[in-house]
C-alpha positions in Angstrom: -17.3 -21.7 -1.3 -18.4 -22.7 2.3 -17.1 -26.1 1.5 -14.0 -25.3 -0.6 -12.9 -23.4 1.9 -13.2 -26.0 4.6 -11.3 -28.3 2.4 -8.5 -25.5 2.1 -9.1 -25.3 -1.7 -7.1 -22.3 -2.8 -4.0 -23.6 -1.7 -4.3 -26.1 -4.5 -2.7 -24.0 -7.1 0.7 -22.2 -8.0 1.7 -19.8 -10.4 4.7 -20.2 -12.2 5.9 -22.6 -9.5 4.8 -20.8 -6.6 1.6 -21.3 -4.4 -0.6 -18.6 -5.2 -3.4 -19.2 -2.5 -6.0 -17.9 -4.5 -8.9 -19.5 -6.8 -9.0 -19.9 -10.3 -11.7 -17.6 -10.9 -9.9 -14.8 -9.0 -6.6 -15.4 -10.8 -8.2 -15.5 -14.3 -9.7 -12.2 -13.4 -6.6 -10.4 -11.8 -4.4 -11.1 -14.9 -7.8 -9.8 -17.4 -7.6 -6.9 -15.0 -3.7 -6.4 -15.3 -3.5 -6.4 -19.0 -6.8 -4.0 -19.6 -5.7 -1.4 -17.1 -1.6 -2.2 -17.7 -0.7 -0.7 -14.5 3.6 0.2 -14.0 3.1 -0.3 -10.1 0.8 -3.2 -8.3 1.1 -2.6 -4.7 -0.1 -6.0 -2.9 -0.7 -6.1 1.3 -0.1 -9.6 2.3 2.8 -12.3 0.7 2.5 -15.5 2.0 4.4 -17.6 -0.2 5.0 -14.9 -2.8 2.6 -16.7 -5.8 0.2 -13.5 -6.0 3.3 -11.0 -6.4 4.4 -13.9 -9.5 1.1 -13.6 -10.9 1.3 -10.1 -11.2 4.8 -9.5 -12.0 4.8 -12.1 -15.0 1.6 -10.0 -16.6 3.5 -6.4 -16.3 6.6 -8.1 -17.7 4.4 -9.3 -20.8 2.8 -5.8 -20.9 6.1 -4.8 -21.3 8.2 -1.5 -20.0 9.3 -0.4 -16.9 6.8 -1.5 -14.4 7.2 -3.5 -10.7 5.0 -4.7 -7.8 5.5 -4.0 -4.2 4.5 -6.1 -1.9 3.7 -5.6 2.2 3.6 -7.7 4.8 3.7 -7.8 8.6 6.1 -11.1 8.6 7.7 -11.6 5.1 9.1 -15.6 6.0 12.4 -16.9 5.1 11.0 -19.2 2.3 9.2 -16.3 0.3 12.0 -14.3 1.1 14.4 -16.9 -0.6 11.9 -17.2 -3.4 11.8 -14.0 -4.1 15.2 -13.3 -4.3 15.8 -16.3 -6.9 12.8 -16.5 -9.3 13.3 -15.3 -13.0 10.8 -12.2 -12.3 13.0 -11.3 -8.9 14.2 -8.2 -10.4 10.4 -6.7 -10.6 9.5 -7.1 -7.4 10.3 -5.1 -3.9 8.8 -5.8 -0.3 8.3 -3.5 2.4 8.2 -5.5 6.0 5.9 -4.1 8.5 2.0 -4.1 9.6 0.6 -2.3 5.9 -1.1 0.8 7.7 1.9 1.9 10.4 2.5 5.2 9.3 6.5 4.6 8.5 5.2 1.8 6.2 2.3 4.2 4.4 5.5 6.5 3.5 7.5 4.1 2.0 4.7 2.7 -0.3 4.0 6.7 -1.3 8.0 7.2 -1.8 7.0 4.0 -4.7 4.2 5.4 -5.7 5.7 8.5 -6.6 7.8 7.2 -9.5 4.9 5.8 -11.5 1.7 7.1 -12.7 -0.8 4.4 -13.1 -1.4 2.0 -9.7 -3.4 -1.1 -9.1 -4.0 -2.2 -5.3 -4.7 -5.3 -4.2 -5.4 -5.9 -0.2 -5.1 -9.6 1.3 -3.6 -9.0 4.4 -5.4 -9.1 8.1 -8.9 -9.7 6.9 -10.2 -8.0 10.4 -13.0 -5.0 9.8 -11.0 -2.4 11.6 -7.7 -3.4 9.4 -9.4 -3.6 5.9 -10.4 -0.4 6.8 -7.4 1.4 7.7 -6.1 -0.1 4.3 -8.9 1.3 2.1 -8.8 4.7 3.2 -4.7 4.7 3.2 -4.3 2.3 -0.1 -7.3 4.0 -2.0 -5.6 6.9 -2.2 -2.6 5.6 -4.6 -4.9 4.0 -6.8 -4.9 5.7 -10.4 -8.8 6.9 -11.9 -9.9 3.8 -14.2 -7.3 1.3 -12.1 -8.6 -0.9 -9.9 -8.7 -1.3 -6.0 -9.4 -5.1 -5.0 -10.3 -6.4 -1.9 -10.0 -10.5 -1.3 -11.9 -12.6 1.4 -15.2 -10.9 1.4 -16.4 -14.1 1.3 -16.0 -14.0 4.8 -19.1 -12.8 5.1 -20.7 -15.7 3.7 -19.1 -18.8 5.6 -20.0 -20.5 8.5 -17.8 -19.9 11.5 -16.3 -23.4 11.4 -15.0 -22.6 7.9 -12.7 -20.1 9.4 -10.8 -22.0 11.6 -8.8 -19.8 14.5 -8.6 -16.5 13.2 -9.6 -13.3 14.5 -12.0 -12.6 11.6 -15.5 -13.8 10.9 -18.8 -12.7 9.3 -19.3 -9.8 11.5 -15.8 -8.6 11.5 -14.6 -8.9 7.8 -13.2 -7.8 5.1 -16.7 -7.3 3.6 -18.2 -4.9 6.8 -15.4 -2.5 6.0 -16.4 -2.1 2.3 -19.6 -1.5 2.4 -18.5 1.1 5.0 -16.0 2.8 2.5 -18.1 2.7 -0.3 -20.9 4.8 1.6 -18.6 7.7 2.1 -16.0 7.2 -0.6 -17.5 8.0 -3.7 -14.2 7.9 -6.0 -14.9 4.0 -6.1 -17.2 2.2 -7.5 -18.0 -1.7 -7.3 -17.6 -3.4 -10.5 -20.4 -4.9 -11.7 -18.6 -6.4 -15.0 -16.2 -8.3 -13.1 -19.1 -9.4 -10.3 -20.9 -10.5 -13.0 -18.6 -13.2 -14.0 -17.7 -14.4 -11.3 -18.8 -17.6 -9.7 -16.5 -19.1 -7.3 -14.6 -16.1 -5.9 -13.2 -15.3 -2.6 -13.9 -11.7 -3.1 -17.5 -11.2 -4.2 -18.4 -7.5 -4.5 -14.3 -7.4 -3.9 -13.7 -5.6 -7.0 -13.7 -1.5 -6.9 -12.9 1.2 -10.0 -11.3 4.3 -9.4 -13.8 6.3 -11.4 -12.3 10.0 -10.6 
């Protein structure tokens, strides 16, 4: 991973004709994850170029029904926004623009949430400690029992500053420190083992947390 990362390797792949940003092994996973727990609402912090909110809208349209995704970002750029708005699955996903844990934001995800009953989170936004936190404790609480609450780029923890490049997170400050954190006093989660077990080449070891009540 140390060196995959260096090389930029998750920005290899697409979905459906978008770039996803994402490794295999985590994509394989997410979809397994979608179908088992068939979810009507995925709530996703972070866009980029829109691939993850394609991955997940093109499962719940399989799955069939009246589901959607959200997704929330701080900057939502004009290219995602214009692929959004033209891609056969545009009509299943919504976006929310704004920093994922202002309060004004928090109450337009919770307006969503309220019209469905079964919520998968995924958070892949500002991978900074204090951020992921502010996430879990707001995000966790729309997640449905036996759905699934995911957390990308613990990895973090495990690369080398120079794999990093200039951001404002590292080992110390990660995605990874505020999960271990949450997990101590938030007891309604639970990491995964089944999916940990599988997983080799992931950007979000330990990443993956069911809602068990």
């Amino acid at each position: 991973m140390s060196v995959a990362t260096r090389h930029g390797y998750s920005y290899n792949f697409s979905w459906l004709g978008v770039p996803i940003i994402q490794n295999p092994e985590d994509i394989v996973i997410i979809q397994e994850l979608l179908w088992s727990t068939r979810p009507d609402l995925v709530i996703e912090t972070g866009i980029a170029h829109g691939g993850s909110l394609i991955l997940s809208a093109s499962i719940l349209k399989l799955i069939g029904g009246e589901r959607e995704v959200l997704g929330v970002d701080i900057d939502i750029r004009a290219h995602a926004r214009s692929m959004l708005a033209t891609h056969p699955l545009a009509s299943s996903i919504s976006t929310i623009e704004g920093d994922s844990v202002a309060p004004a934001v928090i109450e337009q995800v919770a307006q969503v949430c309220s019209k469905h009953e079964r919520v998968f989170v995924i958070l892949d936004s500002n991978h900074t400690r204090e951020h992921v936190a502010a996430e879990l404790s707001l995000y966790g609480e729309f997640v449905s029992v036996g759905s699934y609450l995911v957390v990308m780029d613990t990895v973090i923890k495990d690369l080398p500053p120079d794999a990093l490049g200039d951001r404002p997170w590292s080992p110390e400050n990660s995605p990874w420190t505020a999960l271990t954190n949450f997990l101590q006093y938030d007891h309604r989660f639970a990491a995964a083992a089944d999916v940990h077990d599988r997983l080799l080449a992931t950007a979000a070891p330990g990443g993956y947390l069911i809602r068990v009540y």
